[in-house]
C-alpha positions as CSV (number, residue, x, y, z in Angstrom):
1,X,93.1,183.8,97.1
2,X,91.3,185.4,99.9
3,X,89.1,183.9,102.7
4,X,86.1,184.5,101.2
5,X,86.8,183.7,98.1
6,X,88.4,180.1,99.3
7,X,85.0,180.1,100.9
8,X,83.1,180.3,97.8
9,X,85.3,177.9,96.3
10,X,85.4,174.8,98.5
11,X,81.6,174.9,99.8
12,X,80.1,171.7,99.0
13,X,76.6,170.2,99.4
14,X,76.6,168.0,102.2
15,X,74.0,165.3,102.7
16,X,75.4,162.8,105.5
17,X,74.4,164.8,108.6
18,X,75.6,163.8,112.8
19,X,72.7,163.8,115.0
20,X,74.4,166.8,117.2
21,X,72.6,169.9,117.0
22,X,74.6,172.9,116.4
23,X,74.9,175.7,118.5
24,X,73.0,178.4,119.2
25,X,76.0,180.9,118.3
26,X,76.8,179.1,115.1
27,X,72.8,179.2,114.5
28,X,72.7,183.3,115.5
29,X,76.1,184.1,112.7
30,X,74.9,181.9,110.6
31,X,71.5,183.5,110.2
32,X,72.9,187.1,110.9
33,X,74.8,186.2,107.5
34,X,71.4,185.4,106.1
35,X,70.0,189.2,107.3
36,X,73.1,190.5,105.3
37,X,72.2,189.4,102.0
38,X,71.5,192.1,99.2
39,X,68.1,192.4,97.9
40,X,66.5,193.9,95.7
41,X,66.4,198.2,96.7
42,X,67.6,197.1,100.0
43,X,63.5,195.5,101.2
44,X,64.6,192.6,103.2
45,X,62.4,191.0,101.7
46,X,62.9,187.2,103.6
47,X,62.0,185.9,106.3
48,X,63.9,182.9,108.3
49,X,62.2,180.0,110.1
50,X,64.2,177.5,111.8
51,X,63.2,174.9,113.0
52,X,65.2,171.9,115.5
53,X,62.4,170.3,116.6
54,X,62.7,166.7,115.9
55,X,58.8,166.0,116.1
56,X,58.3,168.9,113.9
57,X,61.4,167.9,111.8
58,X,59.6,164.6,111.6
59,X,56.1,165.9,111.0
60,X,57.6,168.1,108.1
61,X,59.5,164.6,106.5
62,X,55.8,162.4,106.8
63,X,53.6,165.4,104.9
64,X,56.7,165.4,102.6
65,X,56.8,161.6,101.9
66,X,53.2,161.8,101.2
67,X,53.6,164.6,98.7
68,X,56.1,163.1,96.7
69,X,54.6,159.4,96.8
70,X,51.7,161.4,95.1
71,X,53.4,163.7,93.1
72,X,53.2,161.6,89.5
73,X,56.8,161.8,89.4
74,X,58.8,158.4,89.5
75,X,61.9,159.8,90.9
76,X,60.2,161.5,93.5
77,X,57.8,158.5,93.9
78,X,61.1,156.1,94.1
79,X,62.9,158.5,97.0
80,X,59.9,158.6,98.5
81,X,59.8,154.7,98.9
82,X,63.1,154.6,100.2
83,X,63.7,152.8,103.9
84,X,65.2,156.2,105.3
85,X,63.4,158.4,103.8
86,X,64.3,162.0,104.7
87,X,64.3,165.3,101.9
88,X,66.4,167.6,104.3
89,X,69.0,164.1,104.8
90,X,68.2,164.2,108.3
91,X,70.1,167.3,109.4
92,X,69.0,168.8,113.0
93,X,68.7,171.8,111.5
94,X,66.4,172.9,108.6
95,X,65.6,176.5,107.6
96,X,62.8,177.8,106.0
97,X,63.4,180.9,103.9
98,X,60.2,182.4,102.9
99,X,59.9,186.2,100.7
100,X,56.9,188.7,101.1
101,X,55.1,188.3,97.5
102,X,54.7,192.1,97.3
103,X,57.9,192.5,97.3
104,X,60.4,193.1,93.8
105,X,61.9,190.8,93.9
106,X,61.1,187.6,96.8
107,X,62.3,185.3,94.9
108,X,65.9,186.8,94.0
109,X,65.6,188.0,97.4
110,X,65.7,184.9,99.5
111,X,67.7,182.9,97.0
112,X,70.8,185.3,97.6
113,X,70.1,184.9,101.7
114,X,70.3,181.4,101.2
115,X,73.5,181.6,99.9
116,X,74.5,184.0,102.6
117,X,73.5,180.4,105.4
118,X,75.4,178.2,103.1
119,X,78.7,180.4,103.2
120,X,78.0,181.2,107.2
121,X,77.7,177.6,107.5
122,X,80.8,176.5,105.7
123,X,83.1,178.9,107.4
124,X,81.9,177.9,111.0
125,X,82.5,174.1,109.8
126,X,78.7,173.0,109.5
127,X,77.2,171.7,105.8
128,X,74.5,172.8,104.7
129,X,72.5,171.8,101.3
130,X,69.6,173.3,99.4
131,X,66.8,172.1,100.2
132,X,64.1,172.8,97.6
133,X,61.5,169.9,97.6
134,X,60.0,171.7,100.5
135,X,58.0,174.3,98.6
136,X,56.5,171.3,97.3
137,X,54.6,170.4,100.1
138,X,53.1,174.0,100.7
139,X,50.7,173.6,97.4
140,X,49.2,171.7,99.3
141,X,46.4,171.8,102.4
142,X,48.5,169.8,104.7
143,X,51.5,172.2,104.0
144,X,49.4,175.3,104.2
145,X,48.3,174.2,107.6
146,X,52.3,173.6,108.4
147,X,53.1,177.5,107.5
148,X,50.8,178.8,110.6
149,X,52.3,176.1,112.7
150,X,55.7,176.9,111.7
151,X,54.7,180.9,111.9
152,X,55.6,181.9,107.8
153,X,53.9,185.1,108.1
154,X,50.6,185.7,105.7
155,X,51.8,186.4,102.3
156,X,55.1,185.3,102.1
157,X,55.9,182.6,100.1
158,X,58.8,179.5,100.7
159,X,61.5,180.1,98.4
160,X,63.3,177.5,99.7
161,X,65.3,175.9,102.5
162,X,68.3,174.2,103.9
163,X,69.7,171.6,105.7
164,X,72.0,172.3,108.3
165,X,74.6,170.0,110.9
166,X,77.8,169.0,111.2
167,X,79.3,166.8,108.2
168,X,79.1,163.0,109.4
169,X,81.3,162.0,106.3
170,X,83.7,163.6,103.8
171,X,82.9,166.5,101.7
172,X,82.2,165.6,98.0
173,X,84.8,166.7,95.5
174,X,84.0,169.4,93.3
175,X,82.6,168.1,90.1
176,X,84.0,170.0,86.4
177,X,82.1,173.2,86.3
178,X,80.1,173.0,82.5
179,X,81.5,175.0,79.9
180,X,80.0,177.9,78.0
181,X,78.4,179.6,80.7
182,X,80.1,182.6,80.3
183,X,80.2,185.5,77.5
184,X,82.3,188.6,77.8
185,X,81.5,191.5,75.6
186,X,84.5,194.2,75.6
């Protein structure tokens, strides 16, 4: 099996994060990875905030907190209660993959260049996860104000985002992938 493909294979979701940040040329692949994504007739149509600001970090996990205490929805409500609380697991890393909404396809878009981090990530040795509750918080005023703090450019919308470090524990194992998610047609 090739390197990539081992790649592909092994990446897990990792949600137990070291305080160490990661470096600024594991940050630079790992994004140039991002910029190297397909998209829809070639637009580009992401755009990648990163933020390693603890107090911003922190700011970000408060509005969060607040969102899903609100939200109506007792899981969120019950995660949102908890002692530690943190929707990016406390990684020193989070970013913020936003798409222009006039482009084809943003959405498609910035989902594949989040896959690009996640690979990136994995190779260099740092875990990443998916981070999705985060477009959660930018219905909202509090998250609105957030995007011009955290410089999303006008018009582009969060697609998601993802937390980023180096794996304080051991990767999960894979679990069974589901059947019948396949048809061939010859």
């Amino acid at each position: 099996m090739s390197e990539t493909l081992k790649a592909i294979v092994q990446r897990r979701s990792i949600r137990t994060f070291k305080p160490e940040q990661i470096t600024d040329d594991e940050l630079q692949t790992i994004l140039e990875a991002g910029q190297f994504a397909p998209s829809a007739r070639n637009e580009q149509s992401w755009h990648f905030t990163v933020v390693q600001k603890q107090d911003l970090l922190s700011k970000i996990n408060n509005a969060l907190q607040t969102v899903f205490l609100n939200s109506g929805n007792p899981g969120l409500i019950e995660r949102a209660k908890a002692e530690n609380f943190s929707p990016f697991y406390h990684a020193p890393t989070l970013i913020i993959v936003s798409g222009d909404e006039k482009a084809i396809a943003p959405q498609a878009d910035g989902s594949l260049a989040l896959g690009n981090l996640f690979l990136a990530a994995h190779v260099l040795g740092i875990g990443s996860c998916w981070i999705h509750s985060l477009r959660l918080l930018f219905d909202t005023e509090a998250g609105r104000a957030l995007n011009q703090e955290l410089g999303i450019p006008a018009g582009y919308t969060i697609i998601g985002s993802g937390a980023f470090g180096y794996n304080a524990g051991a990767a999960p194992a894979a679990p069974p992938r589901r059947e019948g998610t396949v048809t061939i047609i010859k």
